[in-house]
PQR file with spaces between the fields and no chain letter, atoms N, CA, C, O and H, PARSE charges and radii, in Angstrom:
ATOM       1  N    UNK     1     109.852   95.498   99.852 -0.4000 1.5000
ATOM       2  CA   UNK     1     110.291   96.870   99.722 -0.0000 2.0000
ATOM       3  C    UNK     1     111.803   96.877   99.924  0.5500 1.7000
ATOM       4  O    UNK     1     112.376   96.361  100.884 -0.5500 1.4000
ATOM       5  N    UNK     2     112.398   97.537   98.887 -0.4000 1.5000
ATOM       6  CA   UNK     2     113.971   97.478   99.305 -0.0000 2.0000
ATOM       7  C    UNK     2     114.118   99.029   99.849  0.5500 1.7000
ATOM       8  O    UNK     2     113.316   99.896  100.198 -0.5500 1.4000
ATOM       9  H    UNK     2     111.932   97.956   98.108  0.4000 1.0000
ATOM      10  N    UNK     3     115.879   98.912   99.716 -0.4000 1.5000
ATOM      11  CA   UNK     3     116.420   99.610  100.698 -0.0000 2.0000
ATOM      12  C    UNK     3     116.199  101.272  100.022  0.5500 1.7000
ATOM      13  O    UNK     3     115.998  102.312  100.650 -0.5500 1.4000
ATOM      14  H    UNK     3     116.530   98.208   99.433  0.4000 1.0000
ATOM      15  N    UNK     4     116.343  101.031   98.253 -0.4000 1.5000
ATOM      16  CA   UNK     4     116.079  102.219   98.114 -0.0000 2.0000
ATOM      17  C    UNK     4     114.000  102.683   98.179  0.5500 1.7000
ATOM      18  O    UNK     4     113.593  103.845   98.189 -0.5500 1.4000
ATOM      19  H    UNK     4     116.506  100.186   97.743  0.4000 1.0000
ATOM      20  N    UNK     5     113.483  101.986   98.197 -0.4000 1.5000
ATOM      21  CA   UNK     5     112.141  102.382   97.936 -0.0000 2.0000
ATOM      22  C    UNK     5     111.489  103.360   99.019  0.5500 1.7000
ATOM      23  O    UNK     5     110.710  104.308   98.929 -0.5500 1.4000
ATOM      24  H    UNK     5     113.814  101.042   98.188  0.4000 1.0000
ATOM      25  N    UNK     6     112.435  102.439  100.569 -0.4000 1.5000
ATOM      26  CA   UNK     6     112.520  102.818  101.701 -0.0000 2.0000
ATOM      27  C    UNK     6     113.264  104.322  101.700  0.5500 1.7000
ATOM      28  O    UNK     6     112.685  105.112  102.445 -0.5500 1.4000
ATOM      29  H    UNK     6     113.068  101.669  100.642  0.4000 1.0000
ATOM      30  N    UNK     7     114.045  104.688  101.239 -0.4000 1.5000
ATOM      31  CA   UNK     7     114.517  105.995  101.462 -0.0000 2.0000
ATOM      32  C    UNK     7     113.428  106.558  100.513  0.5500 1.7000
ATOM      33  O    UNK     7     112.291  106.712  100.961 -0.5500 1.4000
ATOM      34  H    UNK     7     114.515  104.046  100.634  0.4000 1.0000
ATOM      35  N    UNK     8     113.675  106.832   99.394 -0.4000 1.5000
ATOM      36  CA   UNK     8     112.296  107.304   98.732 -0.0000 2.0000
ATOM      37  C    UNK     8     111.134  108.018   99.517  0.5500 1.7000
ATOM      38  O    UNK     8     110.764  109.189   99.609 -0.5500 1.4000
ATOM      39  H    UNK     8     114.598  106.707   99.030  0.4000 1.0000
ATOM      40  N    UNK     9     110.656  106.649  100.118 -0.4000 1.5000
ATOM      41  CA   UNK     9     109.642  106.963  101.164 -0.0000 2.0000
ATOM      42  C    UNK     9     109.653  107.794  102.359  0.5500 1.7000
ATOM      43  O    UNK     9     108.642  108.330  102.812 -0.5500 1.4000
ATOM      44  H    UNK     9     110.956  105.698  100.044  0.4000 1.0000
ATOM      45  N    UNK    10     110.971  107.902  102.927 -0.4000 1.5000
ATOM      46  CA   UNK    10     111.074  108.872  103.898 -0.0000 2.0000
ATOM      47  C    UNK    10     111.730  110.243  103.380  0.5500 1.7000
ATOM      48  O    UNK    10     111.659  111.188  104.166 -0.5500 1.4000
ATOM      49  H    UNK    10     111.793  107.467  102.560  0.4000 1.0000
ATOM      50  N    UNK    11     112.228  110.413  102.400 -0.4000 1.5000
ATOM      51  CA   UNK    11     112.661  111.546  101.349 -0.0000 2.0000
ATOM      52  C    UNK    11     111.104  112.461  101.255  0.5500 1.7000
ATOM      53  O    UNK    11     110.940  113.650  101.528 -0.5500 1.4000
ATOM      54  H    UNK    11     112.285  109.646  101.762  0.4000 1.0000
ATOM      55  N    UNK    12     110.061  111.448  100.772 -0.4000 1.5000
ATOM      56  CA   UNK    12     108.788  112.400  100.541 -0.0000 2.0000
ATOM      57  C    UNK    12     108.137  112.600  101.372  0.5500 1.7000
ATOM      58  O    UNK    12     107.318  113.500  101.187 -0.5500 1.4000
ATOM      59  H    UNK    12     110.194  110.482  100.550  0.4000 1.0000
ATOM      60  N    UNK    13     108.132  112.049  102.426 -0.4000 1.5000
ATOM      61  CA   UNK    13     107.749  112.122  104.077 -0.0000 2.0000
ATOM      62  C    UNK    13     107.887  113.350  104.943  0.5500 1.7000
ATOM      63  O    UNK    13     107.251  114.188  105.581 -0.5500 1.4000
ATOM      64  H    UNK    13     108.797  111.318  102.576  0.4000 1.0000
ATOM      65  N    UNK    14     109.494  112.832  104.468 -0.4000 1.5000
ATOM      66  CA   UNK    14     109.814  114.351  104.999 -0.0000 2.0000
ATOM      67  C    UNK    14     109.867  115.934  104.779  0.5500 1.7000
ATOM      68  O    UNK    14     110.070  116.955  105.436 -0.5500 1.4000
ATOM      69  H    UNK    14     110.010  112.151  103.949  0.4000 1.0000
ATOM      70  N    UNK    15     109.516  115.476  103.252 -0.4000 1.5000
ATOM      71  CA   UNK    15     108.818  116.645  102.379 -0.0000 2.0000
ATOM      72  C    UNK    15     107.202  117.321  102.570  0.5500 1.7000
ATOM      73  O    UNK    15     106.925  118.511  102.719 -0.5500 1.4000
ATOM      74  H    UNK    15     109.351  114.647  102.718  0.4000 1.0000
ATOM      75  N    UNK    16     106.604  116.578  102.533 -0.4000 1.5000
ATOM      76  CA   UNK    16     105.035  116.619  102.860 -0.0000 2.0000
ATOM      77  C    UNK    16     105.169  117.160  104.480  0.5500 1.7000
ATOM      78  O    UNK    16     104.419  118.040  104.903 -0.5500 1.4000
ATOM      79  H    UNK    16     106.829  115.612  102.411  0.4000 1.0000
ATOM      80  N    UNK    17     105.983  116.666  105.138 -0.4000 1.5000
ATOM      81  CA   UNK    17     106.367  116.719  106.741 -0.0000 2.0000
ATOM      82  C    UNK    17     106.601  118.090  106.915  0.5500 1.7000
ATOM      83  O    UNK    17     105.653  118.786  107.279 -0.5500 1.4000
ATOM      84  H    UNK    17     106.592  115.952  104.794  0.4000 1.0000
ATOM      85  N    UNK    18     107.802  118.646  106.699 -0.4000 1.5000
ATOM      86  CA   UNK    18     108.704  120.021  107.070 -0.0000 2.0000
ATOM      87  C    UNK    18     108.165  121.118  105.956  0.5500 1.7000
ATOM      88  O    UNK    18     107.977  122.311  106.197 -0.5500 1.4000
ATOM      89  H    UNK    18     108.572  118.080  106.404  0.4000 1.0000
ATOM      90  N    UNK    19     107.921  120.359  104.482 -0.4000 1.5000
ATOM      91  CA   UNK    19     108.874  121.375  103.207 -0.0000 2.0000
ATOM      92  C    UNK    19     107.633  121.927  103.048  0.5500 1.7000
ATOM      93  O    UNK    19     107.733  123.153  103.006 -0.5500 1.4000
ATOM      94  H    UNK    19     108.074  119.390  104.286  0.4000 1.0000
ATOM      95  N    UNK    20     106.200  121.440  102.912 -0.4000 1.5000
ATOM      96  CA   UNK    20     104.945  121.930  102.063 -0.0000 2.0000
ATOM      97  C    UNK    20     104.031  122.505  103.180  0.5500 1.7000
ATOM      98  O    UNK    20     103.635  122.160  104.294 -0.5500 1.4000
ATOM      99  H    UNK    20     106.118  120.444  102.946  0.4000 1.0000
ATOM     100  N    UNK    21     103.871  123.705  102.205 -0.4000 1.5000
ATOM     101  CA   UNK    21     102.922  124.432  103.570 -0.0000 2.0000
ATOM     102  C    UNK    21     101.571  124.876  102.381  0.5500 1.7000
ATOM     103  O    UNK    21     100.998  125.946  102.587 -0.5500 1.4000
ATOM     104  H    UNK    21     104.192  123.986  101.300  0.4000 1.0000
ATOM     105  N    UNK    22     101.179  124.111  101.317 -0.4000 1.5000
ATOM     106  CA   UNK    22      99.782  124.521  100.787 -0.0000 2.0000
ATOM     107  C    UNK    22      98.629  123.586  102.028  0.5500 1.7000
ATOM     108  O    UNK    22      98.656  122.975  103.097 -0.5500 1.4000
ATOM     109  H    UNK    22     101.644  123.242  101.150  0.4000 1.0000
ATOM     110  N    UNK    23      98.253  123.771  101.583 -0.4000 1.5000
ATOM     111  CA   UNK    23      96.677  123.342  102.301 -0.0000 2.0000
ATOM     112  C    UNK    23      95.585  122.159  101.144  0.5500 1.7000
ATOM     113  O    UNK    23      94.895  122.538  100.197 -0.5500 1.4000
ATOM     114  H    UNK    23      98.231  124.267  100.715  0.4000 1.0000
ATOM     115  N    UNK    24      95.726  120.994  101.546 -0.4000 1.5000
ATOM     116  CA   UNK    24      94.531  120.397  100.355 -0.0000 2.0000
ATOM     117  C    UNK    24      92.950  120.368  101.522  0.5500 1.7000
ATOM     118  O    UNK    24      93.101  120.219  102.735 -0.5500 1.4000
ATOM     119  H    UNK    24      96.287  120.686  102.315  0.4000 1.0000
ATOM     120  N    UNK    25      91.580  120.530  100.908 -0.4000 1.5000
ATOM     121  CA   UNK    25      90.994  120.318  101.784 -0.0000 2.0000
ATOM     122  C    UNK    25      90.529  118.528  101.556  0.5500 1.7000
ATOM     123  O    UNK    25      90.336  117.880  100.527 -0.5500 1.4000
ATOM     124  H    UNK    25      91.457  120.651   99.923  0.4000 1.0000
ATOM     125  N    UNK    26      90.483  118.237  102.673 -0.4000 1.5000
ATOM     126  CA   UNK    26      90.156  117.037  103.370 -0.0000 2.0000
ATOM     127  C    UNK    26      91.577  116.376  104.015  0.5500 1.7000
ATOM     128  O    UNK    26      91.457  115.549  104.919 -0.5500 1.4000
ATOM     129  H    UNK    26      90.639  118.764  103.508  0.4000 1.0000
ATOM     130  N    UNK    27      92.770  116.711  103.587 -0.4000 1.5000
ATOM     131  CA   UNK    27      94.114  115.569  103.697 -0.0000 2.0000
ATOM     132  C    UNK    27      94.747  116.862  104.756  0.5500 1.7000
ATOM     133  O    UNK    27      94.663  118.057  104.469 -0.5500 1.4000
ATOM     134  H    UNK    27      92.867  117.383  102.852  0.4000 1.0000
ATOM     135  N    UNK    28      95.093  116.566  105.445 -0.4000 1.5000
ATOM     136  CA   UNK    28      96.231  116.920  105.776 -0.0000 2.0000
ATOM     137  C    UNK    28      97.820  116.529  105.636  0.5500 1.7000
ATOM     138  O    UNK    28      98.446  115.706  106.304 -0.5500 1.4000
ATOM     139  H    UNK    28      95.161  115.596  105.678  0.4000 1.0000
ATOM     140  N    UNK    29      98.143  117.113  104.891 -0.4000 1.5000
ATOM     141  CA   UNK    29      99.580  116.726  104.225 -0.0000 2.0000
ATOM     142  C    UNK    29     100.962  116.527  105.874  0.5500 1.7000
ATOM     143  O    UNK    29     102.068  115.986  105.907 -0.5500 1.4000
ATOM     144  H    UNK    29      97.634  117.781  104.349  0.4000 1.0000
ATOM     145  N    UNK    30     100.373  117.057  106.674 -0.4000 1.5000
ATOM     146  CA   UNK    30     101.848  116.813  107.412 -0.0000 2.0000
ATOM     147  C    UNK    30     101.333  115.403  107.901  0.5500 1.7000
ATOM     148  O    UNK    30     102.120  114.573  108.357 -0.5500 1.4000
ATOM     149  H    UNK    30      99.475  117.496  106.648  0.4000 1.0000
ATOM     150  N    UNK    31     100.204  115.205  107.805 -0.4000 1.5000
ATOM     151  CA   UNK    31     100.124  113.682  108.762 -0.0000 2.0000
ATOM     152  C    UNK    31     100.216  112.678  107.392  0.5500 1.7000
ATOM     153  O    UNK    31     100.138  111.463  107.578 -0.5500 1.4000
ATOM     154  H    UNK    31      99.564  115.879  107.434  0.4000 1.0000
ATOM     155  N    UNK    32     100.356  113.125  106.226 -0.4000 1.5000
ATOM     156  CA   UNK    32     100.748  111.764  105.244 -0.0000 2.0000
ATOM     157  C    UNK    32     101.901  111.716  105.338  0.5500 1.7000
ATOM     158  O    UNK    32     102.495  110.673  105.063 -0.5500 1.4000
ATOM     159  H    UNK    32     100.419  114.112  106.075  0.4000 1.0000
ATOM     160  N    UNK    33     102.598  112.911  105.783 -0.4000 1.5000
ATOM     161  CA   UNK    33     104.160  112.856  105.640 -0.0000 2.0000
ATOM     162  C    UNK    33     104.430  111.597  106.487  0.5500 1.7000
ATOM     163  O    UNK    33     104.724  110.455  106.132 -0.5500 1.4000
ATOM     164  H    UNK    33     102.116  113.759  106.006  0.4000 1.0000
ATOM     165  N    UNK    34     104.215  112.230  107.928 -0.4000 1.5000
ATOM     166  CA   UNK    34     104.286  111.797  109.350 -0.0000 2.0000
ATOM     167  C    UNK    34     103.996  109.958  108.738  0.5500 1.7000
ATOM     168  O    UNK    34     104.657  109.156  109.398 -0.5500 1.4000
ATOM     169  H    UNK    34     103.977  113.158  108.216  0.4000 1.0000
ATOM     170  N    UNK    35     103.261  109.418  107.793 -0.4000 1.5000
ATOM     171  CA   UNK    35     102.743  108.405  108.234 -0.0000 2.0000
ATOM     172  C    UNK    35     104.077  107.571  106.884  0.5500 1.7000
ATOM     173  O    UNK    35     104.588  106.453  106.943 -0.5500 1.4000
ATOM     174  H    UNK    35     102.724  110.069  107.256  0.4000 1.0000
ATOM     175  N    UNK    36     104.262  108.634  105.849 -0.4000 1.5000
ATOM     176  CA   UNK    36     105.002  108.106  104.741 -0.0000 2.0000
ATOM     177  C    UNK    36     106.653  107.753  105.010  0.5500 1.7000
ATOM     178  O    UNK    36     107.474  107.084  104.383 -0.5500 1.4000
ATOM     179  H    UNK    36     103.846  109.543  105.801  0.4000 1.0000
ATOM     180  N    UNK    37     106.730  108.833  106.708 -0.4000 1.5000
ATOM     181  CA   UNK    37     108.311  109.025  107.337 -0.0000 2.0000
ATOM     182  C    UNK    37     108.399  107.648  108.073  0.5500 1.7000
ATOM     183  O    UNK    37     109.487  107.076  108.149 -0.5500 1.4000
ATOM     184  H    UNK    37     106.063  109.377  107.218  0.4000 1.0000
ATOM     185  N    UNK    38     106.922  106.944  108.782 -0.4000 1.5000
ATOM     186  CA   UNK    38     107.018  105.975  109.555 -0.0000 2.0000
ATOM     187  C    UNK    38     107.423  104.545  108.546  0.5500 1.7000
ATOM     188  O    UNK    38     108.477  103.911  108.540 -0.5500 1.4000
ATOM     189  H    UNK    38     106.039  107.408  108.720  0.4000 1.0000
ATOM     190  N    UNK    39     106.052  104.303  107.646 -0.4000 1.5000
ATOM     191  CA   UNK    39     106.121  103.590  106.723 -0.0000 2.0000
ATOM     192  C    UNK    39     108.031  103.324  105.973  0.5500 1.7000
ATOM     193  O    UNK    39     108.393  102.185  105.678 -0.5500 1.4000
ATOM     194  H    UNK    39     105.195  104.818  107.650  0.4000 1.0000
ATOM     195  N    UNK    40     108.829  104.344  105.819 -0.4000 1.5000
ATOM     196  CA   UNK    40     110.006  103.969  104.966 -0.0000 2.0000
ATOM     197  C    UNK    40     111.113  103.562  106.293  0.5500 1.7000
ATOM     198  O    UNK    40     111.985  102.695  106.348 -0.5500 1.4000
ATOM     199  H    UNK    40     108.535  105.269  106.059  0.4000 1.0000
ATOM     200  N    UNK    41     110.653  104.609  107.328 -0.4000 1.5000
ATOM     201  CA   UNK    41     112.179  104.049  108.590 -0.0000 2.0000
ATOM     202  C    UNK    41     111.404  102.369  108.635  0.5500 1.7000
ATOM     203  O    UNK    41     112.203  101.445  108.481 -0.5500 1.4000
ATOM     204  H    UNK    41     109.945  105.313  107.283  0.4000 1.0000
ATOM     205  N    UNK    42     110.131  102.040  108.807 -0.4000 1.5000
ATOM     206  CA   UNK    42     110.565  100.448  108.933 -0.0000 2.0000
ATOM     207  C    UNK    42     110.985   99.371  107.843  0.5500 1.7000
ATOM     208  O    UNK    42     111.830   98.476  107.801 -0.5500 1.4000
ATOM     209  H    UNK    42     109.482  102.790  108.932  0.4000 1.0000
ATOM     210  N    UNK    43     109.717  100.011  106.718 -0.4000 1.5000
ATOM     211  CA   UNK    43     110.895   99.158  105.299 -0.0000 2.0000
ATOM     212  C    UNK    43     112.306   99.116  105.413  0.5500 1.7000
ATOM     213  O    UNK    43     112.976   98.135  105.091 -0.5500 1.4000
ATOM     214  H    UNK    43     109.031  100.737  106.753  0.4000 1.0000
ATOM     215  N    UNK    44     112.904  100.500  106.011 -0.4000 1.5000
ATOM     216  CA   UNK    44     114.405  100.493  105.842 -0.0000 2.0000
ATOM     217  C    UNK    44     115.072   99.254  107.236  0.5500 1.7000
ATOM     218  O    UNK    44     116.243   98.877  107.272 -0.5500 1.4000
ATOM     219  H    UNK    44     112.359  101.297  106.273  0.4000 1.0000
ATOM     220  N    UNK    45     114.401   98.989  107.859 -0.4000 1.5000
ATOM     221  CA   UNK    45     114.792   98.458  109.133 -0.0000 2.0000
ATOM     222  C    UNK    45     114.689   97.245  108.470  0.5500 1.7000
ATOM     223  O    UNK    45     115.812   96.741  108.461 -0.5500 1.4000
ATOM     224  H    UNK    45     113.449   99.295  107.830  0.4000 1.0000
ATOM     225  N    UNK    46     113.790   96.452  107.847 -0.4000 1.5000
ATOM     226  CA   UNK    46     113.786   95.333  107.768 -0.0000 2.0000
ATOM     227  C    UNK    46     113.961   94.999  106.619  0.5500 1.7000
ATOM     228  O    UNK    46     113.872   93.773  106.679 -0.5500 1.4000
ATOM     229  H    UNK    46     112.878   96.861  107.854  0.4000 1.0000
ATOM     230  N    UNK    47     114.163   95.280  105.550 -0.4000 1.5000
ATOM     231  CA   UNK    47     115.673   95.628  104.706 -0.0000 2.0000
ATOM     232  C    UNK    47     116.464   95.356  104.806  0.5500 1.7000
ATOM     233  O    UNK    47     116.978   94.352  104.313 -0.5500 1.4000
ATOM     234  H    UNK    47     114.236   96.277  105.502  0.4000 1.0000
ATOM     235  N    UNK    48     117.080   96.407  105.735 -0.4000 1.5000
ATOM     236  CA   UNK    48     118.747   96.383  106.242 -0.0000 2.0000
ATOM     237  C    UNK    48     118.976   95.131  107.299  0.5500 1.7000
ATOM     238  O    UNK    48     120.092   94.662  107.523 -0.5500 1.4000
ATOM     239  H    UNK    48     116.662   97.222  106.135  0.4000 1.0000
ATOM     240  N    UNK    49     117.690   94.634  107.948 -0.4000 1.5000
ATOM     241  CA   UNK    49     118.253   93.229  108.528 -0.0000 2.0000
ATOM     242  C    UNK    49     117.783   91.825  107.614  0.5500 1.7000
ATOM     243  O    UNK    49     118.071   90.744  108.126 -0.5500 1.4000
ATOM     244  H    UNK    49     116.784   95.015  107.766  0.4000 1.0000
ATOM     245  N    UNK    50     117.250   91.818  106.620 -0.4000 1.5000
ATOM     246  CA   UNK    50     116.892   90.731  105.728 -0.0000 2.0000
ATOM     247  C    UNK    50     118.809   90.784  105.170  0.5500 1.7000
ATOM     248  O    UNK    50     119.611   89.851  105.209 -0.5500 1.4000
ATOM     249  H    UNK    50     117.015   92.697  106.204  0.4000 1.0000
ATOM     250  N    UNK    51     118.960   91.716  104.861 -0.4000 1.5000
ATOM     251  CA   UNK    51     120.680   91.799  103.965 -0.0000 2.0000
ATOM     252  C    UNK    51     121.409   91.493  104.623  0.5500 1.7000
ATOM     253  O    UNK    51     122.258   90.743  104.142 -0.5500 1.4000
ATOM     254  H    UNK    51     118.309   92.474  104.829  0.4000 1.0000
ATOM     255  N    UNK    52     121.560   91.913  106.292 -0.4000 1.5000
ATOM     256  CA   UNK    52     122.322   90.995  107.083 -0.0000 2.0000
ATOM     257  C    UNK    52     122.757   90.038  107.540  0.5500 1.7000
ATOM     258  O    UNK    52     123.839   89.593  107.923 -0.5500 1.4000
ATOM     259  H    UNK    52     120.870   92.522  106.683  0.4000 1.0000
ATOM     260  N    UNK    53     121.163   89.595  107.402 -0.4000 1.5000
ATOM     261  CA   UNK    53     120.762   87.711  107.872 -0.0000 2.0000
ATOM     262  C    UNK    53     121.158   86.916  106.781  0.5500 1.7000
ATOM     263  O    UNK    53     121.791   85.884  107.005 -0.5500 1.4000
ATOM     264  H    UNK    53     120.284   89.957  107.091  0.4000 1.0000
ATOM     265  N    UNK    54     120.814   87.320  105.388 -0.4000 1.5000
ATOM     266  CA   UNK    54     121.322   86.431  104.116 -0.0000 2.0000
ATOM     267  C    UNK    54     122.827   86.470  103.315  0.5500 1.7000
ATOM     268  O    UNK    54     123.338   85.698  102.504 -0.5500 1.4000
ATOM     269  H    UNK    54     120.299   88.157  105.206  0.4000 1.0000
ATOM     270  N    UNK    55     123.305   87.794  103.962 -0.4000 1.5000
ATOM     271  CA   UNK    55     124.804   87.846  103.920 -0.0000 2.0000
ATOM     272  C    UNK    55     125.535   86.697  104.750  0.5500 1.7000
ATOM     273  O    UNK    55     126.192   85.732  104.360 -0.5500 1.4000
ATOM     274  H    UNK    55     122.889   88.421  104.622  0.4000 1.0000
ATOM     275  N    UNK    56     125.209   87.114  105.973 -0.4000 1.5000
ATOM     276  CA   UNK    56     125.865   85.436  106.596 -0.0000 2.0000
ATOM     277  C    UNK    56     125.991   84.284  106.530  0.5500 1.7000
ATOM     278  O    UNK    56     126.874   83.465  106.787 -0.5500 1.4000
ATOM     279  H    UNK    56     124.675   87.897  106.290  0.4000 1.0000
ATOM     280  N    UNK    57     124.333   84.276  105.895 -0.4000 1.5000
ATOM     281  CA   UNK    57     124.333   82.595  105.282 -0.0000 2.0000
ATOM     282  C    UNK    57     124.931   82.399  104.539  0.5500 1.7000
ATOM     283  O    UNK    57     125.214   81.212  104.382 -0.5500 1.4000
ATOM     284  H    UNK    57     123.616   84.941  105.686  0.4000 1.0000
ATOM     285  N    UNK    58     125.430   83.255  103.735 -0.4000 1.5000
ATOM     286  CA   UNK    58     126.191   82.211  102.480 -0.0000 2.0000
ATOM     287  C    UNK    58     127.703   82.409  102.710  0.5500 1.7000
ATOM     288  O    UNK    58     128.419   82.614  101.730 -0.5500 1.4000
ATOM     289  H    UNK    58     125.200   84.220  103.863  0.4000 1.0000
ATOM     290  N    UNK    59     128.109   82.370  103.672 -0.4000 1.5000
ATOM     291  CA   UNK    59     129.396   81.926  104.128 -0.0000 2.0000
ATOM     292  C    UNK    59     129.646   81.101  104.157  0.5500 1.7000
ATOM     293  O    UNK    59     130.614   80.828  104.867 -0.5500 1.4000
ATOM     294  H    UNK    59     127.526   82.204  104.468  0.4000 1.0000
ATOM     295  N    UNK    60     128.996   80.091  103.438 -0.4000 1.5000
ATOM     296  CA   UNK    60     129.173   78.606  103.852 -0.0000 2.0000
ATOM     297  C    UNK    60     130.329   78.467  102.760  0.5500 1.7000
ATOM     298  O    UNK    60     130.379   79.312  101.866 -0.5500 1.4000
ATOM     299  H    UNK    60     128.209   80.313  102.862  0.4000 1.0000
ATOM     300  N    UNK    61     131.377   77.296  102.810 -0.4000 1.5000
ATOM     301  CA   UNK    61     132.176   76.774  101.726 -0.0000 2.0000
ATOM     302  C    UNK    61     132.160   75.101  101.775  0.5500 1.7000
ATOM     303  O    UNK    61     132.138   74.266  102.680 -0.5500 1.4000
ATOM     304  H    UNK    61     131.336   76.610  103.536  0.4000 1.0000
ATOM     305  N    UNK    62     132.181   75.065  100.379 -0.4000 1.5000
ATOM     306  CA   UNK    62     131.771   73.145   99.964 -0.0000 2.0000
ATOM     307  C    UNK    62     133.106   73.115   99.746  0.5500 1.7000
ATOM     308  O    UNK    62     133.641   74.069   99.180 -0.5500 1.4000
ATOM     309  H    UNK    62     132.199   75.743   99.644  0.4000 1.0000
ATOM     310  N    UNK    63     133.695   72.232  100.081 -0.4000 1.5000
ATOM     311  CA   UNK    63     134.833   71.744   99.453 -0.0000 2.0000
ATOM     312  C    UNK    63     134.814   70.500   98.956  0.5500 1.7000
ATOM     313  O    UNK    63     134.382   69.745   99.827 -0.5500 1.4000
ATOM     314  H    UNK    63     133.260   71.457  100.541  0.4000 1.0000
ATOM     315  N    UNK    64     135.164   69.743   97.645 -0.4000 1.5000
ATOM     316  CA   UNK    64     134.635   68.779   97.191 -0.0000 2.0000
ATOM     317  C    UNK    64     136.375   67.910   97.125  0.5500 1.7000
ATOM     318  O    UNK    64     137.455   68.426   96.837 -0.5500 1.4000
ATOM     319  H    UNK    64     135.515   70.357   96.938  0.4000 1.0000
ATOM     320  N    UNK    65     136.007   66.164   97.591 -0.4000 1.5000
ATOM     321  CA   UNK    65     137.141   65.369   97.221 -0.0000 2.0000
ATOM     322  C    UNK    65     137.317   65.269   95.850  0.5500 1.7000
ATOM     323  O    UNK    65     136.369   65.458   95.087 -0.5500 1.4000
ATOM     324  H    UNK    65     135.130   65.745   97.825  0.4000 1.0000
ATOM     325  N    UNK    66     138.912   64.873   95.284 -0.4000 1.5000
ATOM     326  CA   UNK    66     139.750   64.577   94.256 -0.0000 2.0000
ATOM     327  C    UNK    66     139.638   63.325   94.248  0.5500 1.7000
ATOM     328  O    UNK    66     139.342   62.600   95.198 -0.5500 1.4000
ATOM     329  H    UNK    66     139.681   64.719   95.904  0.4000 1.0000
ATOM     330  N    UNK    67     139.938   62.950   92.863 -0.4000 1.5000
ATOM     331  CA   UNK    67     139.980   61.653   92.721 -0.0000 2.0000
ATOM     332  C    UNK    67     141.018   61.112   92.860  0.5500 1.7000
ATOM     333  O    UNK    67     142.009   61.651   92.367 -0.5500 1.4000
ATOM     334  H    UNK    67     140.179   63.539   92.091  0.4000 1.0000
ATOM     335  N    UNK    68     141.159   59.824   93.602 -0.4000 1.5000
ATOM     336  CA   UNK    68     142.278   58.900   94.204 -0.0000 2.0000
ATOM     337  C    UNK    68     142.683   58.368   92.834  0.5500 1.7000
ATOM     338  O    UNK    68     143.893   58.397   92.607 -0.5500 1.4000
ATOM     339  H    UNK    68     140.355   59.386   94.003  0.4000 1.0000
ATOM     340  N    UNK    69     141.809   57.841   91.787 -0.4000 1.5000
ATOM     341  CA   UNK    69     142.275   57.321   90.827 -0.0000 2.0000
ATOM     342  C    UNK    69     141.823   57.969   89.742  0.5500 1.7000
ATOM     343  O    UNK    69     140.721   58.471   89.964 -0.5500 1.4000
ATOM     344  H    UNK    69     140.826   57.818   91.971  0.4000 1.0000
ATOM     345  N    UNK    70     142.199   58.148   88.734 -0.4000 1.5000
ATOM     346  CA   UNK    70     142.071   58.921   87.507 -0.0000 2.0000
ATOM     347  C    UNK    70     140.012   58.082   87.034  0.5500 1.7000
ATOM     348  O    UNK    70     139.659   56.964   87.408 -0.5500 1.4000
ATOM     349  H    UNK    70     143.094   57.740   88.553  0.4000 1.0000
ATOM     350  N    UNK    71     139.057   59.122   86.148 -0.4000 1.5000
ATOM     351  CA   UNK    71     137.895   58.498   86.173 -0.0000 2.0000
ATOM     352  C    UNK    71     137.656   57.222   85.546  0.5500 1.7000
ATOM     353  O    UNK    71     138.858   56.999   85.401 -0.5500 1.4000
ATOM     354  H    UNK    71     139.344   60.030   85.844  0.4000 1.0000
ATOM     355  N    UNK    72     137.247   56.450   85.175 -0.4000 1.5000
ATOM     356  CA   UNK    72     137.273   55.568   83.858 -0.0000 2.0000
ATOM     357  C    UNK    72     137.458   55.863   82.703  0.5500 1.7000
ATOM     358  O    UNK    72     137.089   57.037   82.665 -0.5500 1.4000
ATOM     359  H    UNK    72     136.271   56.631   85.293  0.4000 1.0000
ATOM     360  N    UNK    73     137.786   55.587   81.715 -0.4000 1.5000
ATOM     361  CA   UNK    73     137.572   55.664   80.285 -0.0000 2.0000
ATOM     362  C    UNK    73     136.454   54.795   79.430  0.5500 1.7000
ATOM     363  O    UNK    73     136.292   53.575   79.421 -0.5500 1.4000
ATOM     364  H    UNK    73     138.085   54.633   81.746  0.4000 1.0000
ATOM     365  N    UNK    74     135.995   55.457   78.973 -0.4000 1.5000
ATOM     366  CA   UNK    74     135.144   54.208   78.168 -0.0000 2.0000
ATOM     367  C    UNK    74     135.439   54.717   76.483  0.5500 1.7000
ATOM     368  O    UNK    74     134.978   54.060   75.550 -0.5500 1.4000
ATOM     369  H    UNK    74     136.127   56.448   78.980  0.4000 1.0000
């Protein structure tokens, strides 16, 4: 799940949550919110630290030797 799927998810969360006041029978819509608001804050959490952790890694730099003598010719 990325970072945007994760907002997404708490965008409609919080919709179903605060914004909708119909009634379905059997669901209760504020607790899908409630569960759709939980579901995206942790996608977004572990997300935002997968991008952190793999940003750093590639800080690495190769630096490669020159040649002392020109290559062969053939």
């Amino acid at each position: 799940m990325g970072i945007g799927t994760s907002l997404l998810l708490i965008a409609v969360g919080a919709i179903l949550r605060w914004a909708v006041t119909d009634t379905v029978s059997g669901v209760n819509l504020a607790t899908v919110g409630l569960i759709l608001l939980i579901v995206g804050i942790i996608g977004l959490l572990i997300s935002l630290y997968y991008a952190t952790v793999y940003t750093r890694s590639r800080d690495t730099v190769i630096t490669r030797d020159r040649y002392v003598e020109p290559p062969p010719r053939y």
